[in-house]
C-alpha positions as CSV (number, residue, x, y, z in Angstrom):
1,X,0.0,0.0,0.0
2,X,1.5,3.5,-1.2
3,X,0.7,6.7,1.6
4,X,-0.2,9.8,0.0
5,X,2.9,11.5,1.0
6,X,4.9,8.7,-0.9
7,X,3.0,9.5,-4.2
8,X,3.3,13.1,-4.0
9,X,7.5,12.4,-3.4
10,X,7.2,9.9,-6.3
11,X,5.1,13.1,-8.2
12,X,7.6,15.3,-7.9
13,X,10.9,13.3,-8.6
14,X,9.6,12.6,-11.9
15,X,10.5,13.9,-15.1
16,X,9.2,13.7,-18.6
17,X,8.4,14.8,-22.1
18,X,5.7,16.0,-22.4
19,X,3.4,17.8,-25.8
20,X,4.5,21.2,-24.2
21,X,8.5,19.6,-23.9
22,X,10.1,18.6,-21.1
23,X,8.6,18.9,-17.7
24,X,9.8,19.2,-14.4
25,X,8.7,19.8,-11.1
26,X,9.6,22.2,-8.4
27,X,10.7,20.0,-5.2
28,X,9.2,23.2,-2.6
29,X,6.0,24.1,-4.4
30,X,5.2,20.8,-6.7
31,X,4.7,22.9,-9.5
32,X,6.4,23.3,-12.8
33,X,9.6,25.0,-13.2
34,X,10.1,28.0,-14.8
35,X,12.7,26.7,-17.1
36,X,10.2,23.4,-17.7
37,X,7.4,25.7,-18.8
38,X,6.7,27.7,-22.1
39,X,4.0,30.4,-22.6
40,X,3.7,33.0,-25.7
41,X,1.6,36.0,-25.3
42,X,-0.7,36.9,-28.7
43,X,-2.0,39.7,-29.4
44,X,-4.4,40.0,-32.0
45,X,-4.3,42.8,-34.5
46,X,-7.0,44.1,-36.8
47,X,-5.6,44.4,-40.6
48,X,-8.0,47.0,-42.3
49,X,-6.7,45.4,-45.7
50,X,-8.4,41.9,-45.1
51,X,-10.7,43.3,-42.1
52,X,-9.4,40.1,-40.7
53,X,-7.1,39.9,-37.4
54,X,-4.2,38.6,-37.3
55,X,-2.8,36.2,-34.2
56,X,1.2,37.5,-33.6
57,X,3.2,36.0,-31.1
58,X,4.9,39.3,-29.4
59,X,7.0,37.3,-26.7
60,X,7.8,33.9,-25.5
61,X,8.6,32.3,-21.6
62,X,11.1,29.7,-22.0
63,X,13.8,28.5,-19.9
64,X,12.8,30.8,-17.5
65,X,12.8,34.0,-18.8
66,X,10.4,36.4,-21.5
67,X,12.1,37.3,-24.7
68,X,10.4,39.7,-26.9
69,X,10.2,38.9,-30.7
70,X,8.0,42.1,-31.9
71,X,6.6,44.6,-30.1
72,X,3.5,44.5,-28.9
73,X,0.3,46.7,-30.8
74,X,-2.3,48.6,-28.6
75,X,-6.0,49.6,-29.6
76,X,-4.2,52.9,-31.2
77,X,-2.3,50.5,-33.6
78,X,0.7,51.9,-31.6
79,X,3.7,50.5,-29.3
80,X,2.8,53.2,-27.2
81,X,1.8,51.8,-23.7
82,X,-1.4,53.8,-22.5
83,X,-2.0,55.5,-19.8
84,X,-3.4,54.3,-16.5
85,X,-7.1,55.2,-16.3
86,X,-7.7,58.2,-13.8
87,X,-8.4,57.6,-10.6
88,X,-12.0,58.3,-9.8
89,X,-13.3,61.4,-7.7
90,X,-16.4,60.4,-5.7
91,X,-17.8,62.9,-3.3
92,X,-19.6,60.9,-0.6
93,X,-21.7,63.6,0.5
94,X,-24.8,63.6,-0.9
95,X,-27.3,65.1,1.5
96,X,-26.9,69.2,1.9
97,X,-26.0,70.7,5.7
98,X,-29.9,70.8,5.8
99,X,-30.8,67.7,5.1
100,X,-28.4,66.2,7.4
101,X,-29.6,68.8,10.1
102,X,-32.8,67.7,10.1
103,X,-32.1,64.5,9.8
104,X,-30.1,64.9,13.4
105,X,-33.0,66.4,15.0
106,X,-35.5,63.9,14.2
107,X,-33.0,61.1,14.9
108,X,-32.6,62.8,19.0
109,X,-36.7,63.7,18.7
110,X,-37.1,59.5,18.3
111,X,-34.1,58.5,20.8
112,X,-35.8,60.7,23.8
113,X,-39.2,59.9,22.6
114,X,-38.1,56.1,22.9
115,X,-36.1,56.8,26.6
116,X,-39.7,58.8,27.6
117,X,-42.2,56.2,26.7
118,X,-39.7,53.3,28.3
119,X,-39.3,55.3,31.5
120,X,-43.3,55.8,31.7
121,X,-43.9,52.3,31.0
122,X,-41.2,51.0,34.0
123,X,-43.0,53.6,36.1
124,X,-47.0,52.2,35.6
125,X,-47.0,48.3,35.5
């Protein structure tokens, strides 16, 4: 009988080939390596020719590290890297001074309305 522990040592001394290449895991995390892993990152261009777009493979991970092939195109058909998006100003404030007042006073009318009625009611039964 194999323990679950002894599978998951037997898991991650073990190498192979694999459709993506070779694969290796990491001893500490039991997941791939870096240098065992390979990514590409697309990007996916509109060609106003064909009004087709077009898949091109900007940069590749292998062996544990990006390298760039082309550079990558934006929305503006540019290399340009936009700008971060502004940072919203909310004002939390809605209700005027007045509305707030009032809202106060009715709040304190209730609360010593409430501590009246409870004190009579203690008082007569």
């Amino acid at each position: 009988s194999i323990t679950g522990e002894e599978l998951f040592e037997a898991f991650l001394n073990t190498t192979f080939q694999g459709t993506s290449g070779f694969v290796e895991f990491d001893p500490y995390t039991g997941t791939r390596t870096p240098q065992s892993a390979g990514f590409k990152l697309t990007n996916f261009v509109y060609d106003s020719k064909t009004s087709v777009f077009e898949a091109i493979v900007t940069d590749l991970f292998r062996s544990g590290e990006w390298e760039s092939l082309v550079p990558y195109t934006f929305s503006d058909s540019t290399s340009d890297i936009p700008l971060d998006l502004p940072v919203l100003q909310t004002n939390s404030n809605y209700l005027s001074k007045g509305f707030k007042a009032a809202g106060l006073v009715l709040c304190s009318i209730v609360i010593l309305l409430s501590l009246c009625f409870s004190l009579w009611t203690y008082l007569n039964l």
